[in-house]
Backbone as a chain_set.jsonl record, in Angstrom:
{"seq": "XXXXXXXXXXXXXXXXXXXXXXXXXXXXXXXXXXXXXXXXXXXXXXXXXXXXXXXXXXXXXXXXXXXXXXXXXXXXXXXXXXXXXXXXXXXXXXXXXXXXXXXXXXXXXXXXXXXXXXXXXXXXXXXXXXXXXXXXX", "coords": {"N": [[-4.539, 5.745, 7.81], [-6.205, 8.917, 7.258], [-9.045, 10.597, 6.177], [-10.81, 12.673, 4.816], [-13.687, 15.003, 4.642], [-14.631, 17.226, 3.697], [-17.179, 18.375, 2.213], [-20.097, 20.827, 1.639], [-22.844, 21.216, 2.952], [-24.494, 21.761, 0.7], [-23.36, 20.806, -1.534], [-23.431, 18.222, -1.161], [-26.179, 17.57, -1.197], [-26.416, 18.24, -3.792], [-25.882, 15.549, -5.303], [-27.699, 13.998, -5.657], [-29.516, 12.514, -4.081], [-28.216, 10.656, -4.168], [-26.125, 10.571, -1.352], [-27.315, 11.322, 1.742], [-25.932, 13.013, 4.105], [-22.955, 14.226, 5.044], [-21.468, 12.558, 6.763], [-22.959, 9.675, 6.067], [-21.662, 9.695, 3.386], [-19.064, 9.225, 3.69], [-19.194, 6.958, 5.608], [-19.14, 5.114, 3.196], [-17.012, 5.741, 2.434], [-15.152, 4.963, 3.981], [-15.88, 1.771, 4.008], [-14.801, 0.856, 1.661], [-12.193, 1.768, 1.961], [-11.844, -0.05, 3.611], [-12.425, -2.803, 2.436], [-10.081, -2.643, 0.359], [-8.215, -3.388, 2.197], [-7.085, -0.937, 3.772], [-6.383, 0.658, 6.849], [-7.964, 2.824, 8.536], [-7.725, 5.62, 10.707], [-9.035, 7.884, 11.112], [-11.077, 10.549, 10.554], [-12.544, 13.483, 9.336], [-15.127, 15.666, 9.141], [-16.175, 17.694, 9.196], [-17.542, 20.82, 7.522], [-15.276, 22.921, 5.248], [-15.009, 26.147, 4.361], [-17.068, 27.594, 1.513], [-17.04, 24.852, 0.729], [-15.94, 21.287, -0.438], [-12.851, 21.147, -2.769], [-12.547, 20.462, -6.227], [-11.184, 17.982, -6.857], [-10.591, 15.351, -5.831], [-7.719, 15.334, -2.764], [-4.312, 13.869, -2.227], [-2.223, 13.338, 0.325], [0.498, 11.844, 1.151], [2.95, 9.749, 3.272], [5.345, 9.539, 2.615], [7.449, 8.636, -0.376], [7.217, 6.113, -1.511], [4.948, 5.32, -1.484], [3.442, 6.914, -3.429], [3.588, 6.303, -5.945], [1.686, 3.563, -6.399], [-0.572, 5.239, -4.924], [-0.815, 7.302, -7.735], [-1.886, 5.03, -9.711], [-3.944, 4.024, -7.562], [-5.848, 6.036, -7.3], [-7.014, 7.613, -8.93], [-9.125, 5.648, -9.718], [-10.592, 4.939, -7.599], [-11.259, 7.101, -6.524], [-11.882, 9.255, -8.277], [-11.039, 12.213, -10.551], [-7.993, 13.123, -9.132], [-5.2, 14.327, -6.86], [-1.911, 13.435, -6.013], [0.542, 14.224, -3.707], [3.371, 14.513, -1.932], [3.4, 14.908, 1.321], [3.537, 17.688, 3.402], [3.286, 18.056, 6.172], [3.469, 16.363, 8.531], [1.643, 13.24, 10.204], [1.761, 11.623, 13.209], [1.599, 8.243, 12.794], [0.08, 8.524, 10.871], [-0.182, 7.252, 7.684], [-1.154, 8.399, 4.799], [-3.349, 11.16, 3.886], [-6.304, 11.789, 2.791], [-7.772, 14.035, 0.965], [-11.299, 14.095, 0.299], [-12.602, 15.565, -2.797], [-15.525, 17.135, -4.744], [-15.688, 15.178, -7.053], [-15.172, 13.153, -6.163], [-17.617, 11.984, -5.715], [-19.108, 12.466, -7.78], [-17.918, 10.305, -9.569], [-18.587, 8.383, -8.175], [-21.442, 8.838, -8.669], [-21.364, 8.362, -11.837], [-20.767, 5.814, -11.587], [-22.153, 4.198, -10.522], [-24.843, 4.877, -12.058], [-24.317, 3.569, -14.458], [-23.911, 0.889, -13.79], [-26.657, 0.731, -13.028], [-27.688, 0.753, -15.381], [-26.766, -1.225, -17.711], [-27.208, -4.548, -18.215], [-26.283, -6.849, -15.977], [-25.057, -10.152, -17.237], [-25.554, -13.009, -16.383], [-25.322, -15.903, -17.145], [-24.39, -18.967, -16.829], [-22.308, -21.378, -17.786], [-22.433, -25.178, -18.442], [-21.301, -27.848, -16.337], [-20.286, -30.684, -18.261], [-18.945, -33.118, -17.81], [-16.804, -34.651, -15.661], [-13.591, -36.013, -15.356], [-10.748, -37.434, -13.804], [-8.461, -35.447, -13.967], [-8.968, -33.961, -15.987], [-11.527, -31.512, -17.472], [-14.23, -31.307, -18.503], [-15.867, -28.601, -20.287], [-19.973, -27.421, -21.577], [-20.838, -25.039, -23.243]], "CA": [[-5.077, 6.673, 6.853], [-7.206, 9.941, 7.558], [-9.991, 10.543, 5.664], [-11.463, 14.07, 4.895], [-14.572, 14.847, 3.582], [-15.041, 18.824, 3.738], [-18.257, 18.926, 2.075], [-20.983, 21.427, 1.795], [-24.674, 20.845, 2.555], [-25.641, 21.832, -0.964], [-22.556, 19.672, -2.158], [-24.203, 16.51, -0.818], [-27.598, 17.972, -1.505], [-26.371, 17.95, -5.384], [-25.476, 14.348, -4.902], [-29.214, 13.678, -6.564], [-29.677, 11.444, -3.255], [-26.841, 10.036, -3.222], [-26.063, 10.535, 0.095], [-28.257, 12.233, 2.333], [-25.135, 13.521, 4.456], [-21.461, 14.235, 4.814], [-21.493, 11.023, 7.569], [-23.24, 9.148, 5.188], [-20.69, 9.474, 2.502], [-17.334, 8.737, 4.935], [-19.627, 5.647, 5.918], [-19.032, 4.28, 2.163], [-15.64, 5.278, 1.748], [-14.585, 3.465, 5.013], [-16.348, 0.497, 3.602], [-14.103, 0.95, 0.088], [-10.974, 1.605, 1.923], [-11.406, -1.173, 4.379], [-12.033, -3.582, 1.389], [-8.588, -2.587, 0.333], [-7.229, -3.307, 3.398], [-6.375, 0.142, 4.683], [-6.552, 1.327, 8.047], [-8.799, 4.277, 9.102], [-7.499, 5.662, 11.733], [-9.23, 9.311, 11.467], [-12.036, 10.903, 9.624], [-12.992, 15.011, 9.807], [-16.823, 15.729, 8.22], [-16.193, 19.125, 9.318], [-17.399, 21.212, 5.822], [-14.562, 23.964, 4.898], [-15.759, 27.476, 3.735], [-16.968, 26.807, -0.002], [-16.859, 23.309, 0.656], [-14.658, 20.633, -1.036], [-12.671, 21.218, -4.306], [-13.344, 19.524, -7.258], [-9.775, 17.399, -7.271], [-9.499, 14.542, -4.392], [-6.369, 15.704, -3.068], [-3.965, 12.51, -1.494], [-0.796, 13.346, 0.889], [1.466, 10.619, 1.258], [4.086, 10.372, 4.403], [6.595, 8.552, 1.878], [7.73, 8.87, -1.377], [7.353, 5.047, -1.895], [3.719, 5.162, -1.429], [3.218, 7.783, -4.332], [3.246, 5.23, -7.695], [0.702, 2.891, -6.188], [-1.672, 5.73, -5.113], [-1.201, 7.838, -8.801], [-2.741, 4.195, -10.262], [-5.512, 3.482, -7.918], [-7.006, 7.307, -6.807], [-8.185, 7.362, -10.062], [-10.07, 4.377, -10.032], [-11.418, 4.948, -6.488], [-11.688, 8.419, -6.141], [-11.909, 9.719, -9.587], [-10.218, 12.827, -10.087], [-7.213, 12.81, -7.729], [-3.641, 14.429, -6.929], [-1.223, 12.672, -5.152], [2.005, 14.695, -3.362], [4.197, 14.393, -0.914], [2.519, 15.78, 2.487], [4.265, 18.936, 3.927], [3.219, 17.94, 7.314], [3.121, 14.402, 8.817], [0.724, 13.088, 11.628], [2.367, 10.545, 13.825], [0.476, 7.137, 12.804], [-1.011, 8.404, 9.124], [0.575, 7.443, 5.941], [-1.662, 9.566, 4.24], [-4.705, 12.064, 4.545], [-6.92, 11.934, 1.657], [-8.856, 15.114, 1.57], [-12.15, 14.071, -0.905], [-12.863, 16.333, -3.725], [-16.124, 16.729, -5.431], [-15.649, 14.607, -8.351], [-15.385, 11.599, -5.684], [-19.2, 12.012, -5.657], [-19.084, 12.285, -9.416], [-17.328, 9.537, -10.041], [-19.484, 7.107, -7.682], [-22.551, 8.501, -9.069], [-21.16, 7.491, -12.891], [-20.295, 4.092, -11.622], [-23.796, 3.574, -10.189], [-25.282, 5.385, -12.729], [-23.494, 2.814, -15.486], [-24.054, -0.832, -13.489], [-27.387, 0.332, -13.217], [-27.933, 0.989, -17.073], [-26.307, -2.1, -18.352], [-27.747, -5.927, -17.517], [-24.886, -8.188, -16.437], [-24.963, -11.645, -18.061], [-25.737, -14.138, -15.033], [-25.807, -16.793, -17.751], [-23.441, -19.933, -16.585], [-21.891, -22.779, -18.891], [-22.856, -26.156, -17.69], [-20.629, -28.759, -16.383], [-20.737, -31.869, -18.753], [-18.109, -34.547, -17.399], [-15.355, -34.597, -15.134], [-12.709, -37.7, -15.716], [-9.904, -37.63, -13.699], [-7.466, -34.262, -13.932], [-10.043, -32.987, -16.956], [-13.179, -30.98, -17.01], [-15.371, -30.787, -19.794], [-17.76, -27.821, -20.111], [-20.108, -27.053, -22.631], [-20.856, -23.015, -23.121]], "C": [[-6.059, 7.6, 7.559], [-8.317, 9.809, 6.49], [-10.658, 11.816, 5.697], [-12.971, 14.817, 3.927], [-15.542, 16.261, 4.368], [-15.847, 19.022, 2.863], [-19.253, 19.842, 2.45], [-22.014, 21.266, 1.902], [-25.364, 20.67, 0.89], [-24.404, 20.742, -1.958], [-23.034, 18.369, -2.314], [-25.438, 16.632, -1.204], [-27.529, 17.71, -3.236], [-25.911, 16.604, -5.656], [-27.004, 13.121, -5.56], [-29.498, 12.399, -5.583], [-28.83, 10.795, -2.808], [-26.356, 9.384, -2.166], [-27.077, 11.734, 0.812], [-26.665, 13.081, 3.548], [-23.491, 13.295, 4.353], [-20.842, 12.487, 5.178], [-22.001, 9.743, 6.681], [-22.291, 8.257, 3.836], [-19.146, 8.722, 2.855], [-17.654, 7.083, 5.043], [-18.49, 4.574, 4.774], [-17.87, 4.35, 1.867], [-14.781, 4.571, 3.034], [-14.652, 2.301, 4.514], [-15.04, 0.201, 2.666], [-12.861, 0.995, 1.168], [-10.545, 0.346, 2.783], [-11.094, -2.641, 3.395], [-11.243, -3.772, 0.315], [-7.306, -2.709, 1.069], [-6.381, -2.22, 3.922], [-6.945, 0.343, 6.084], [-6.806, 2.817, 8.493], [-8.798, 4.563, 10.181], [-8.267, 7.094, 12.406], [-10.173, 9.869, 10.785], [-12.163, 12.495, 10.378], [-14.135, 14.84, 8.793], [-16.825, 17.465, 8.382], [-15.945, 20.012, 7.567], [-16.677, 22.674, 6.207], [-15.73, 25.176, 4.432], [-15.409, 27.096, 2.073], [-16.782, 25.739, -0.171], [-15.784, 22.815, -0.098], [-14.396, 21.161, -2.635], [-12.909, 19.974, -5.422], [-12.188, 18.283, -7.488], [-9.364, 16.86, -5.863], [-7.696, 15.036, -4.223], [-5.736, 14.232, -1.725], [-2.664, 13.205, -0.869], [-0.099, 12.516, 1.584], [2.658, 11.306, 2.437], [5.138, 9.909, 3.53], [6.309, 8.589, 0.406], [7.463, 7.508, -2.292], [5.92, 5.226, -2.077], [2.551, 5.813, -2.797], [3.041, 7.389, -5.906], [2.395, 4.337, -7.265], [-0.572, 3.57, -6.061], [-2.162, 6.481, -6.715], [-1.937, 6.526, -9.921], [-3.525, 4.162, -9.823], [-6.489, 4.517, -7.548], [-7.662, 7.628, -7.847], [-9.591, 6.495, -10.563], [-11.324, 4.434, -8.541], [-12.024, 6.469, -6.28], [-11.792, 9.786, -7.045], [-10.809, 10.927, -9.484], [-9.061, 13.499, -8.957], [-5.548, 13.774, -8.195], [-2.885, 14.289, -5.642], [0.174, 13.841, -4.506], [2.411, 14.063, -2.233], [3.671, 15.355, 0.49], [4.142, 16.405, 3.084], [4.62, 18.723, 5.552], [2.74, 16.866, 7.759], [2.268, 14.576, 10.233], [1.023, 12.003, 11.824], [1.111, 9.3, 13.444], [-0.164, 7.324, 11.413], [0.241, 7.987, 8.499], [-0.236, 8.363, 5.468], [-3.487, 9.834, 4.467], [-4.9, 11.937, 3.122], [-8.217, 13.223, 2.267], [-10.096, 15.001, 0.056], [-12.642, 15.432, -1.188], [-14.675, 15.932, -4.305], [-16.468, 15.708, -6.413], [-15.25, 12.553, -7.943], [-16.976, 11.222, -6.035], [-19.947, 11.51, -7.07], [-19.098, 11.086, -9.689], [-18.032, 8.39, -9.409], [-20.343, 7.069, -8.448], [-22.662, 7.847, -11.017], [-21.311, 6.517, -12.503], [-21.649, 3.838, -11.249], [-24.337, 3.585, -11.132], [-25.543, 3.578, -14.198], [-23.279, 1.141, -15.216], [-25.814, -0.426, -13.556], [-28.217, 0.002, -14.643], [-27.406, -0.569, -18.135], [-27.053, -3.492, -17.121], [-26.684, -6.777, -17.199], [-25.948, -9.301, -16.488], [-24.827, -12.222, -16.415], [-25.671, -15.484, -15.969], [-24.249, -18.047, -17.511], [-23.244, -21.422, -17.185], [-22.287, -23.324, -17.349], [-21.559, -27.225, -17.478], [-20.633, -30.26, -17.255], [-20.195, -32.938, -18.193], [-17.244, -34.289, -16.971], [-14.594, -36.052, -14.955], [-11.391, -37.043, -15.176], [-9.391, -36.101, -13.26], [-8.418, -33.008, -15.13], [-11.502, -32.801, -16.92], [-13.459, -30.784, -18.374], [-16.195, -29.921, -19.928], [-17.978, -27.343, -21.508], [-20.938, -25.838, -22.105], [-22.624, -23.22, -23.421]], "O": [[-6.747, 7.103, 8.45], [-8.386, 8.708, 5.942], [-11.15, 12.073, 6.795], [-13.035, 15.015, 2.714], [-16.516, 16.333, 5.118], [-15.527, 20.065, 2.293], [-19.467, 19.829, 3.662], [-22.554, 21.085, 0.811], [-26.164, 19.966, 0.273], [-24.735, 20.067, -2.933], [-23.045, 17.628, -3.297], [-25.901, 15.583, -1.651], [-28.407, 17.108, -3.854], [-25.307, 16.693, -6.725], [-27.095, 11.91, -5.761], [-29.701, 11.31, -6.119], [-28.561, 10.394, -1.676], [-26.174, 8.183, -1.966], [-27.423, 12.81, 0.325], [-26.879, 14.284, 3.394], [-22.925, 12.399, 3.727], [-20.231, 11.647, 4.517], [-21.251, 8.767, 6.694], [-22.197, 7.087, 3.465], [-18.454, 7.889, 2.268], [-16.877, 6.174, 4.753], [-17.602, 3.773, 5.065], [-17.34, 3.465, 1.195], [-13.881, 3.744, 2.892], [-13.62, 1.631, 4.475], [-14.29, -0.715, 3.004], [-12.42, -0.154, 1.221], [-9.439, -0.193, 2.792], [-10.094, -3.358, 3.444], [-11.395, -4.651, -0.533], [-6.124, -2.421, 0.884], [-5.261, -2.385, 4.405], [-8.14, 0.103, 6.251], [-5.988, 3.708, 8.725], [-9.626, 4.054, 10.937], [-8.24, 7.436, 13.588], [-9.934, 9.303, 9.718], [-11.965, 12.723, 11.571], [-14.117, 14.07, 7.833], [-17.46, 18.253, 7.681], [-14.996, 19.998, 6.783], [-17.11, 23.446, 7.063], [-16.939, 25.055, 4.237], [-14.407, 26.656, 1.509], [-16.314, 25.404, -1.259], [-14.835, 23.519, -0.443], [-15.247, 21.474, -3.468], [-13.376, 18.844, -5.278], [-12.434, 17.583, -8.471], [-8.532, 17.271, -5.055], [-6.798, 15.089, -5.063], [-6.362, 13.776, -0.769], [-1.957, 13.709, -1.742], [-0.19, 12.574, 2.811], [3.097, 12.445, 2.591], [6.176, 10.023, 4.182], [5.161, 8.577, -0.038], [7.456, 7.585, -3.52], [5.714, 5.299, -3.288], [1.411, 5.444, -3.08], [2.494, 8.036, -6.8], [1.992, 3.993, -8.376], [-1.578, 3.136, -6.622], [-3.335, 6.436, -7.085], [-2.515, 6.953, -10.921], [-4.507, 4.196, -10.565], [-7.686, 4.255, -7.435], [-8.853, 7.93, -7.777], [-10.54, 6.634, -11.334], [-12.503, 4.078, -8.522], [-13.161, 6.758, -5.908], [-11.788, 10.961, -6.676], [-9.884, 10.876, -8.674], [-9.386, 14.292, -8.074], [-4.982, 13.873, -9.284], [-3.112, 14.819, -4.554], [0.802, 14.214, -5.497], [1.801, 13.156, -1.666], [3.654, 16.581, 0.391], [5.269, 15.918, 3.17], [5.671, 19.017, 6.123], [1.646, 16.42, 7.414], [2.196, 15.515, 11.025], [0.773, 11.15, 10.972], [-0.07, 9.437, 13.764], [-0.831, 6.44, 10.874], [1.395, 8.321, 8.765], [0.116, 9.471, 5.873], [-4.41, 9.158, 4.922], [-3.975, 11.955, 2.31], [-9.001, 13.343, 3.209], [-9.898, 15.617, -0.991], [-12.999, 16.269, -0.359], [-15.094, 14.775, -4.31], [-17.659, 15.424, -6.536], [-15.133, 11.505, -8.577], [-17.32, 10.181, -6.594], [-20.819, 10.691, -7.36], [-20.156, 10.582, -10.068], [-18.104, 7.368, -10.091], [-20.58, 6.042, -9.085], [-23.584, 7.167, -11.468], [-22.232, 5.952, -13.092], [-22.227, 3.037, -11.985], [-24.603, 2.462, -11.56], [-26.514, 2.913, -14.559], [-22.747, 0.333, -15.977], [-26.447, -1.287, -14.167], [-29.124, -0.807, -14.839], [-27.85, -0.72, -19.273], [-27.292, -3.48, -15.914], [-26.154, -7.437, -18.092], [-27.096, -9.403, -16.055], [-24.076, -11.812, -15.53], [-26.116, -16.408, -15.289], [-23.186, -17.815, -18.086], [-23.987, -22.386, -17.002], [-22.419, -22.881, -16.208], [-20.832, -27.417, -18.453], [-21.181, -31.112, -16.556], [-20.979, -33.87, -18.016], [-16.503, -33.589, -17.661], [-15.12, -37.034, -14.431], [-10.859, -36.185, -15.88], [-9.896, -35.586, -12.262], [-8.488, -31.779, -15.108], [-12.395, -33.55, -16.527], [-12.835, -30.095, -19.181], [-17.372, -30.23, -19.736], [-17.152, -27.004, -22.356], [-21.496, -25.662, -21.022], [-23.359, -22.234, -23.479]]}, "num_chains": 1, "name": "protein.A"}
């Protein structure tokens, strides 16, 4: 996998901390794609003129690959569109070129674990006999 993350200074700067840079940001989605078990074979930080668009864009070397990413680029990389890449690079399956609305979409999810309390609260074991467990809530 490539990895593209043509941000603008003031892109990341609107990031409300966020990330303090482009490098920064790549860091975390290495992390995320490694703990999906992909392979990062390539990253560019280099920011485009007008920086990134607002619509992760995904290019797939294979047609097979294209119903697994339209389920999870949504979930990882919020707004997303998946095609068929025009032009292959020996060794990628696909180049993900992040969009604004990756940024977005983290800072909801942060935003939204930090706002809510999870429940840490754990039933107790009462008796174990044999093949059966007893717990009371």
């Amino acid at each position: 996998m490539r990895i593209v993350g043509p941000f603008s200074d003031e892109q990341i700067e609107a990031s409300d901390g966020m990330y303090e840079s482009t490098s920064e940001l790549m860091l975390d989605v290495i992390g995320e794609m490694h703990f999906f078990q992909t392979n990062v074979v390539s990253i560019d930080t280099q920011p485009v003129a007008g920086g990134a668009a607002k619509v992760t864009l995904i290019e797939v070397a294979e047609e097979r690959f294209i119903a697994d990413m339209l389920t999870i680029a949504p979930i990882v990389f919020g707004e997303s569109e998946v095609v068929l890449a025009s032009t292959l690079i020996e060794g990628i399956d696909m180049v993900i070129t992040l969009g604004t609305d990756y940024i977005d979409n983290k800072a909801a999810t942060s935003a939204g674990r930090s706002e809510e309390p999870v429940d840490t609260t754990v039933g107790t074991v009462a008796e174990t006999t044999g093949d059966t467990v007893e717990v009371d809530d």
